[in-house]
GUGU-393398 format. One line per field, with one value per residue (C-alpha): residue in three letters; x negated, y, z negated. Coordinates in steps of 0.001 Angstrom, whole numbers. Example, Ala and Ser with C-alpha at 12.3 -4.5 7.8 and 13.67 -1.06 7.14 Angstrom:
res = c(ALA/SER)
X = c(-12300/-13670)
Y = c(-4500/-1060)
Z = c(-7800/-7140)
END
This chain:
res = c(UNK/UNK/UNK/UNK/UNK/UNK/UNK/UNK/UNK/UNK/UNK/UNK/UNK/UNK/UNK/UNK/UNK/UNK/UNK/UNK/UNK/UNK/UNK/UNK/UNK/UNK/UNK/UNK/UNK/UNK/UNK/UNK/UNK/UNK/UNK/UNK/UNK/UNK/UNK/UNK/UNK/UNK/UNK/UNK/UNK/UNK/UNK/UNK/UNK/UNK/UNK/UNK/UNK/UNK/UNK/UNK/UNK/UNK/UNK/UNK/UNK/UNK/UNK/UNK/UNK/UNK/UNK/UNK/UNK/UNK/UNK/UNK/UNK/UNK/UNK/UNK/UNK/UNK/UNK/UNK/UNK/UNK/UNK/UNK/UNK/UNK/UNK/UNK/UNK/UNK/UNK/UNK/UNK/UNK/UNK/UNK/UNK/UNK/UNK/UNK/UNK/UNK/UNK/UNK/UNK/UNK/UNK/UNK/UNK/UNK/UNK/UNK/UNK/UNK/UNK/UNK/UNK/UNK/UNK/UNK/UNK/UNK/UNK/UNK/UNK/UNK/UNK/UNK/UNK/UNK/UNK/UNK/UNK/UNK/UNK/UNK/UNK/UNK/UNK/UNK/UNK/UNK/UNK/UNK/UNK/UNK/UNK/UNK/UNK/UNK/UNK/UNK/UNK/UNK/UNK/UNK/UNK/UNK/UNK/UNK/UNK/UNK/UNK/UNK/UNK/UNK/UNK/UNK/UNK/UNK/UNK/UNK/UNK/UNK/UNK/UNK/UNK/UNK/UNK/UNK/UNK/UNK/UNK/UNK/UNK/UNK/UNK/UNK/UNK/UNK/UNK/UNK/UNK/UNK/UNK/UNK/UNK/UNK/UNK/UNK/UNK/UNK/UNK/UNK/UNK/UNK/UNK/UNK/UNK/UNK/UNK/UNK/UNK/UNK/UNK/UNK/UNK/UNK/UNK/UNK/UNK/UNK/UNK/UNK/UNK/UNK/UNK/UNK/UNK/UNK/UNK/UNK/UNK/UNK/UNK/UNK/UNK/UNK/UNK/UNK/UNK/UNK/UNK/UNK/UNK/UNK/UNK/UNK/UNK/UNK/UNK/UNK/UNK/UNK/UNK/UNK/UNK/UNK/UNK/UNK/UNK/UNK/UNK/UNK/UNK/UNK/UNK/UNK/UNK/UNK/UNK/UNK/UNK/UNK/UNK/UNK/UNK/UNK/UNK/UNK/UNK/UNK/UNK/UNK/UNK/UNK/UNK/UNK/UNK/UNK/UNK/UNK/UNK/UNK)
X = c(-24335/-22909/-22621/-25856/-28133/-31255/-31467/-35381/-35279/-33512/-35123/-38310/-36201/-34341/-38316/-38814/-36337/-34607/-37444/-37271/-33677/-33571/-36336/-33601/-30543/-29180/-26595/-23775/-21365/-18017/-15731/-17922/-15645/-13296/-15562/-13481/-15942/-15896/-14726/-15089/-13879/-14315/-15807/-14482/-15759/-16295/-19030/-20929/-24424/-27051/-28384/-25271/-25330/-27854/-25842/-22516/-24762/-26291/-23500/-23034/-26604/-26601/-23238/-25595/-24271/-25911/-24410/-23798/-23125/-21579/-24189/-24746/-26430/-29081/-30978/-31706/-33778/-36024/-39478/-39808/-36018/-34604/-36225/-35533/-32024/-31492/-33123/-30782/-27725/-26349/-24025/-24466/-21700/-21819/-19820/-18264/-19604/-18217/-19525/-17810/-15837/-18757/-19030/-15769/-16560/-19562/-18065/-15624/-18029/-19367/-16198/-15065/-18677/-17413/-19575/-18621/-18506/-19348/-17030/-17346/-13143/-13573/-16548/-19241/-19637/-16827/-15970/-14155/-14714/-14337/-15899/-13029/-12141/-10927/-7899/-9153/-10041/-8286/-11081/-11587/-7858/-8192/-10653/-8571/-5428/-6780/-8939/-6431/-9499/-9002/-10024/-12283/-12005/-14828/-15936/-18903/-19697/-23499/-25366/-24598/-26301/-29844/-29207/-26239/-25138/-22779/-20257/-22335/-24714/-27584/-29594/-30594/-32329/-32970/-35396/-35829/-34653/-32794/-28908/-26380/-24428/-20855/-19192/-16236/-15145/-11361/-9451/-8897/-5912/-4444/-2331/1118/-555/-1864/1575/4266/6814/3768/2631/5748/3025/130/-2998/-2165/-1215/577/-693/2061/1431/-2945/-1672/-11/-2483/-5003/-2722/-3144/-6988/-7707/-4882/-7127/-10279/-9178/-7586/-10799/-12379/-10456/-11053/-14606/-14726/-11571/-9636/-6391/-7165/-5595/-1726/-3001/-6630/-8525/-8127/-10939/-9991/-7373/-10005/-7854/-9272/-8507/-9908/-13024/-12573/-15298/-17573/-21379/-24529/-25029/-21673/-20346/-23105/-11416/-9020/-10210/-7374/-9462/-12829/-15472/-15936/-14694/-16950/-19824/-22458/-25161/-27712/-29284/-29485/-32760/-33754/-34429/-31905/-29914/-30725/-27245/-24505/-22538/-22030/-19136/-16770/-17627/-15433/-11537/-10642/-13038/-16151/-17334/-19548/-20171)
Y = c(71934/74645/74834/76878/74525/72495/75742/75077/71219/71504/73893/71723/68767/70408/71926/68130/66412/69408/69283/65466/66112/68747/66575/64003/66216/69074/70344/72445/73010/75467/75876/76749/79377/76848/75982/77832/80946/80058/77204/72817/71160/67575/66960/63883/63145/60327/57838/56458/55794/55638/59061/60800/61810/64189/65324/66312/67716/69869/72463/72436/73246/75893/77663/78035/75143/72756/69041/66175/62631/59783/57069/53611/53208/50546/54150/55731/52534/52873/54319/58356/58347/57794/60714/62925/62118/62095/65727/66841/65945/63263/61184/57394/55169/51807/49288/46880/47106/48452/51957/52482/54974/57103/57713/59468/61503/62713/63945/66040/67423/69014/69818/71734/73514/74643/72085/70263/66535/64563/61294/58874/58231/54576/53760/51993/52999/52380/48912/50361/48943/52511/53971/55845/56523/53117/52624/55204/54103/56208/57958/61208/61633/60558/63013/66073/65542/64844/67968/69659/71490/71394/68492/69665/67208/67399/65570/64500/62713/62244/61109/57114/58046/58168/55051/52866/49593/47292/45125/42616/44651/45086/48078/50747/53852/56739/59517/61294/62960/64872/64082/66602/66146/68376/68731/70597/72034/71666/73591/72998/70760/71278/69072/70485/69109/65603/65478/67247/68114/67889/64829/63553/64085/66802/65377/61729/60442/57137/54303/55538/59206/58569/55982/58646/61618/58992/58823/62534/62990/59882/61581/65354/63293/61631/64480/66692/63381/63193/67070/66380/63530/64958/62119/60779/58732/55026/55333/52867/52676/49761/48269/46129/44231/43291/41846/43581/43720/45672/45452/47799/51054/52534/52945/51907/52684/54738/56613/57369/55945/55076/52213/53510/52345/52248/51760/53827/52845/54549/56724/56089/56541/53913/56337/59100/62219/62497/58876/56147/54298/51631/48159/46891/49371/46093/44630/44027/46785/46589/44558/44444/48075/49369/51120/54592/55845/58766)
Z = c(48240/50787/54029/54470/51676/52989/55510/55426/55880/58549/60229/60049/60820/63919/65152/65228/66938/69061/71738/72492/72687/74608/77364/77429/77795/79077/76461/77095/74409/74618/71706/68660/67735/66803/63571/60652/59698/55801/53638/54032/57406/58691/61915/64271/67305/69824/69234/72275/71836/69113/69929/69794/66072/67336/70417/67721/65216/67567/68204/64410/63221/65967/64944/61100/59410/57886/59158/56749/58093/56266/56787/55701/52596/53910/56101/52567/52547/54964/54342/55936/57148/53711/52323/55279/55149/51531/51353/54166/51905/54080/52310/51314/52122/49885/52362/50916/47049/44172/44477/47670/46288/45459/48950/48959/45733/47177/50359/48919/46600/50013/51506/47963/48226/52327/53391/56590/56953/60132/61070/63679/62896/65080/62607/65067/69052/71001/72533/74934/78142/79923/77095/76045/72324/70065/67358/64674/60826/58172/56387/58323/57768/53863/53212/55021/53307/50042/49752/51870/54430/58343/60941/63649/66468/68845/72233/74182/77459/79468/77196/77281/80613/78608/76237/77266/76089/78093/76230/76125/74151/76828/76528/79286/79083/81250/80199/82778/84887/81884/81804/81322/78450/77570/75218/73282/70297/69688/67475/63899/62834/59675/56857/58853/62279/60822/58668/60344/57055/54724/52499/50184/47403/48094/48066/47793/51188/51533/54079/55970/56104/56469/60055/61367/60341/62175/65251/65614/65510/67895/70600/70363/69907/72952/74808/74559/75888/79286/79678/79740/81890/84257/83812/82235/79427/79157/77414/74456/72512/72687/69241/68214/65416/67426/70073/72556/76070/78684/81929/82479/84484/86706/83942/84412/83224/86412/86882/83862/83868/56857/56608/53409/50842/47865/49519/51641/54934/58002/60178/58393/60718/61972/62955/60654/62835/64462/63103/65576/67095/64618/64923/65575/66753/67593/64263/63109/61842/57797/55810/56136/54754/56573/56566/56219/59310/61517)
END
């Protein structure tokens, strides 16, 4: 596939599910120029609610090109939004199996095409108690410096004010009247920005070398975060598999309110764009090495 394939799916597609959107949330997007003008790039962004697959893949449909999540395997499953997402070209991720790894081959068969590939880097919505972006997972990183195309990181903020879930995992949703939601495009990071000095051997990065790459797309995935929300984001990410807690800031509903060594995993996403809302963003991070979602 290219960047431009499934055009007329997702034209029907986007006629579909643009117009709810759009009666939820007010979008405003800056930064598109940012998306490289020709070859494969891999999108990272901040993951806060189980609509927001829509909200990223919005600015990339409308800049012409065609947006391809990494998403569990389990939505190809389900009667209507299987087949819509399989025909869009979204990629399976198979957590925890043996054909994890396909999920990886497949994804840089788009990115060699000049696809571009959507990751959720912290591979479930964050756990954050202020919301703010978690410990990354190595596969967003993994895929850019094996294929050796740019990271894009991107932000978001406003629309956990139309579906928000507490850490405690209850549910509240606003639909009217609509919420603003912002967002930005940052620019492009390449292998000399994720590796300063370059990879000891191109296109296989060490543990080492992916941790640090990591390091650098949370900080501008986090960065672009605080510039939306005009504040200073905490000096340390909350690190879930850590269970480490810090104490909530003045988020609420109302005011603010791919460790992938071997295996897919990270950044898979839990919700198919324009598909319903996944029955448990709180489960458990995938298995150990982690899990592939958007």
């Amino acid at each position: 596939m290219s960047r431009t394939s499934q055009r007329r799916v997702f034209r029907v597609l986007a006629g579909m599910v643009i117009p709810v959107y759009q009666a939820l949330a007010v979008p405003r997007w800056s930064g598109q120029e940012n998306f490289p003008a020709q070859g494969g790039f891999v999108v990272v962004a901040n993951h806060l609610t189980e609509i927001d697959p829509i909200t990223v893949a919005y600015p990339v449909y409308k800049a012409g090109i065609m947006p391809r999540f990494l998403a569990k395997e389990s939505l190809f499953r389900v009667p209507v939004m299987g087949s819509v997402i399989r025909r869009t070209g979204q990629v399976p991720v198979y957590r925890g199996t043996s054909r994890a790894k396909d999920s990886l081959v497949a994804a840089r068969a788009e990115l060699d095409s000049g696809g571009a590939i959507i990751v959720y880097p912290e591979g479930t919505i964050t756990r954050d108690p202020g919301m703010w972006p978690m410990r990354g997972r190595t596969g967003a990183a993994r895929l850019a410096l094996e294929t050796g195309v740019p990271v894009v990181p991107m932000a978001h903020w406003g629309d956990q004010e139309i579906l928000y879930r507490d850490p405690q995992g209850h549910r509240t949703f606003s639909a009217w009247p609509p919420k603003r939601v912002t967002g930005v495009v940052g620019e492009p990071l390449r292998a000399q920005d994720l590796v300063p000095g370059g990879l000891v051997r191109s296109g296989h990065p060490s543990p080492e070398e992916l941790g640090r790459a990591t390091e650098v797309i949370m900080a501008a995935v986090t960065r672009l975060t605080g510039e939306l929300r005009g504040e200073t984001p905490p000096p340390e990410p909350f690190d879930p598999r850590r269970g480490a807690a810090r104490q909530p800031g003045a988020v609420t509903a109302g005011a603010a309110s791919m460790d992938v060594a071997g295996t897919a995993g990270d950044g898979a996403s839990d919700a198919a764009p324009g598909s319903a809302p996944a029955p448990d963003p709180g489960a458990p991070l995938g298995n150990a090495g982690g899990s592939v979602a958007p």
